[in-house]
N, C-alpha and C positions, 0 to 999 in steps of 0.2 A: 504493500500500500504506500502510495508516494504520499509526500505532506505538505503540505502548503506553504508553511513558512519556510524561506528561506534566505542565509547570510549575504542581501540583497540590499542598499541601499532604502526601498521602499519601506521593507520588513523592517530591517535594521531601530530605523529612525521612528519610523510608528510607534513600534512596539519596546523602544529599553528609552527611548528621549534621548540617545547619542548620535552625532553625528557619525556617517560612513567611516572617516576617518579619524574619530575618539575610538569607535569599537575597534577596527586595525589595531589602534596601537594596543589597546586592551588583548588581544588574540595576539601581539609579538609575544607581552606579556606573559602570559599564560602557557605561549608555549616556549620561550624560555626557562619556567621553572616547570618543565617536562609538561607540560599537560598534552604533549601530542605520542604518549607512552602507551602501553600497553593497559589494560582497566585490572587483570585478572583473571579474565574470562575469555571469552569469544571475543571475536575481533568486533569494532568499533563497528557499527552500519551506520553514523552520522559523521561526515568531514570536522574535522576542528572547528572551525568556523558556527557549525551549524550547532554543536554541543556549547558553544559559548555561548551562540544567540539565547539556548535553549533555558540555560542557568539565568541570562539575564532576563528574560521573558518570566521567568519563573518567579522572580525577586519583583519583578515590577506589576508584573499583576497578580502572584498570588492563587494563582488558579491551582487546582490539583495537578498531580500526575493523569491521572484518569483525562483528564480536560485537556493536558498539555499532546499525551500520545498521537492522537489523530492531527494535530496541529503542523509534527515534526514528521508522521511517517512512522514511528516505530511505536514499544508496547510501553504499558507505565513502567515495566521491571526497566528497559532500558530508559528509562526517564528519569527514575531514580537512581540509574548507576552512576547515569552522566553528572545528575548532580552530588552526587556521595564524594564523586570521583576530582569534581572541579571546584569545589565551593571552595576549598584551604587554597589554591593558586592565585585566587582574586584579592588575596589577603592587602591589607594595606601597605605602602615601602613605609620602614621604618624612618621614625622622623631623625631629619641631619643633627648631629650636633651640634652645640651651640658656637658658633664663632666671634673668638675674640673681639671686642669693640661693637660687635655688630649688636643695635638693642632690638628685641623681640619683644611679641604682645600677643598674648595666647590669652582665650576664654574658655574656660570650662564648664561643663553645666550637664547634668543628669536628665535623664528622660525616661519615663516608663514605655516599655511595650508589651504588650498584653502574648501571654504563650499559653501552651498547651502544656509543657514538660512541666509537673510538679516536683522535680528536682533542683530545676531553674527559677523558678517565680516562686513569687510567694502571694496571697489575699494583700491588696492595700489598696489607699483610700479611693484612687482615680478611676480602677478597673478590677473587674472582678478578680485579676490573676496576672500578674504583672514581674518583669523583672527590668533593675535597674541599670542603664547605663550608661555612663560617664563619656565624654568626648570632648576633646581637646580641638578648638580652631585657633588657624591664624588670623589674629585682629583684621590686618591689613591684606592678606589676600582671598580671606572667609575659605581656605583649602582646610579639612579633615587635617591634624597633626595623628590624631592619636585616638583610639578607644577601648576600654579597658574592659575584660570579660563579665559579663553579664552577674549581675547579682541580684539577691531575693526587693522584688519590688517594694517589701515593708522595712528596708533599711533607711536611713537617714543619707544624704548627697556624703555631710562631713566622712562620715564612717564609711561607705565604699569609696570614698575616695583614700582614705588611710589605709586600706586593703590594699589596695590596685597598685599595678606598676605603675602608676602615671606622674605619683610624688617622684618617682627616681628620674623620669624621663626629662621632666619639667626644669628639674634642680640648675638656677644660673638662668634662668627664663622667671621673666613678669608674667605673671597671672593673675587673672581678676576673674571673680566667681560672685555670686549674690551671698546673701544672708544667711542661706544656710550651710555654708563653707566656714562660716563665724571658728575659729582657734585653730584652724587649721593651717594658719599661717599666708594664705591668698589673701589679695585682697579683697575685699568685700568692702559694702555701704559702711556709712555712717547711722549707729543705734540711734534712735531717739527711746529715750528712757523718761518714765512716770514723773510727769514735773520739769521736766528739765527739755523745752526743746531744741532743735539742732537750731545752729548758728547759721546766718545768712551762706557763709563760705564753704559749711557742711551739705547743707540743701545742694547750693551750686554743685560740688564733687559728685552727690549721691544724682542730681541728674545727668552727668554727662557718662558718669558710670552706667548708667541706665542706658545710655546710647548708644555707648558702645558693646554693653553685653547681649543687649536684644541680637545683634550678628550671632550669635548663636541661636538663639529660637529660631531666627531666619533660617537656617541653616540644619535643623530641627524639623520643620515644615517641608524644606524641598526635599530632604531625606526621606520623608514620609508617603513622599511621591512612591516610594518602591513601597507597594502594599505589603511584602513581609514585615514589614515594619509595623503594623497596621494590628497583626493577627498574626503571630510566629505558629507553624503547626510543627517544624522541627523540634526535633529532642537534642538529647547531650548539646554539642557543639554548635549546632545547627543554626541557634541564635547569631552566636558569636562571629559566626562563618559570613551568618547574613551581612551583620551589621558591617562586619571589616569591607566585603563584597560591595556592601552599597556606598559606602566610603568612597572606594577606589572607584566608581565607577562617578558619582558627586563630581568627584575630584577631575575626574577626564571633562565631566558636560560642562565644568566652570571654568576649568584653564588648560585644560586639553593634554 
């Protein structure tokens, strides 16, 4: 049975929101860190190209396997292999080290997304079943730095952020986070405490801090574009795959 879609320009840009030649570089990508190897099993019956489309199609809308097979041409079992097989290569590049003199401006800020795996989420307050995660931008080019694996959605921002590798990554790097980053050493607003309110000059800070951290919800929102995001039905890894996955690919639609 042939399939419909295909790693086509039309396809391509419909269906993931990248251009012909962001998903390219995405596929040199991928199969530089081997994705064009053996699976395991039987041999591949979809080209490289066509199993990359297939993962991003899958992150961006969310549909089942069941949904996706007739789509590509083949059956759910290889629809699942492809993506078992290709979610860990879309990983994010790890972020540069910091260079001397050079000053940086990172935002960080937590998001719930609602999952299926009750090893991963936990009950909290926004969704019925949620897991937390943490992700690092750049102030000034709004590109993905960084995002740290998924934890139970009923934790506090401060506390997975004291978990996560992301304190190590950050170290020699400005970072600003909201209110509930309070003693973790980022910076955060100005308190206003019982009785006592802020000063003309504190107001001032706490709005422009406000302006510049919104780049992150912005950035929050177009992420959300990829409906895994929306509704994870992955287990174990699967989140984390996601999240790194639509990172990398954020990353390509913004600055190519």
């Amino acid at each position: 049975m042939g399939g419909v879609l295909r790693a086509e320009p039309v396809w391509v840009e419909t269906f993931t929101g990248l251009p012909m030649e962001r998903f390219e570089k995405l596929l040199r990508v991928v199969r530089e860190r081997g994705g064009n190897g053996p699976g395991g099993g039987r041999p591949w019956c979809l080209p490289l190209a066509e199993r990359v489309l297939l993962v991003a199609v899958y992150y961006r809308t969310n549909l089942t396997m069941r949904q996706l097979a007739p789509l590509f041409g083949c059956s759910p079992a290889t629809v699942c292999r492809v993506i078992q097989r290709l979610r860990p290569l879309l990983a994010l590049e790890p972020a540069p080290r910091p260079v001397a003199g050079v000053e940086r401006l990172w935002i960080v800020d937590g998001t719930l997304i609602p999952v299926r795996d009750r090893t991963v989420g936990a009950s909290s307050r926004n969704y019925g079943f949620s897991a937390n995660v943490q992700v690092i931008i750049d102030a000034d080019t709004r590109l993905v730095v960084a995002s740290a694996r998924p934890a139970a959605g009923n934790k506090a921002d401060a506390h997975v952020w004291r978990e996560s590798d992301l304190p190590a990554l950050a170290a020699g790097t400005t970072v600003i986070a909201d209110g509930a980053y309070l003693g973790t050493g980022l910076i955060v607003p100005h308190r206003r405490r019982a009785g006592r309110p802020l000063l003309r000059g504190q107001e001032e800070d706490n709005a422009e801090h406000r302006r510049v951290r919104a780049r992150v919800e912005h950035t929050f929102a177009r992420m959300k574009n990829w409906k895994i995001l929306r509704d994870c039905r992955q287990r174990g890894d699967g989140l984390h795959h996601a999240v790194q996955a639509v990172a990398t690919m954020h990353n390509l639609a913004l600055a190519g």
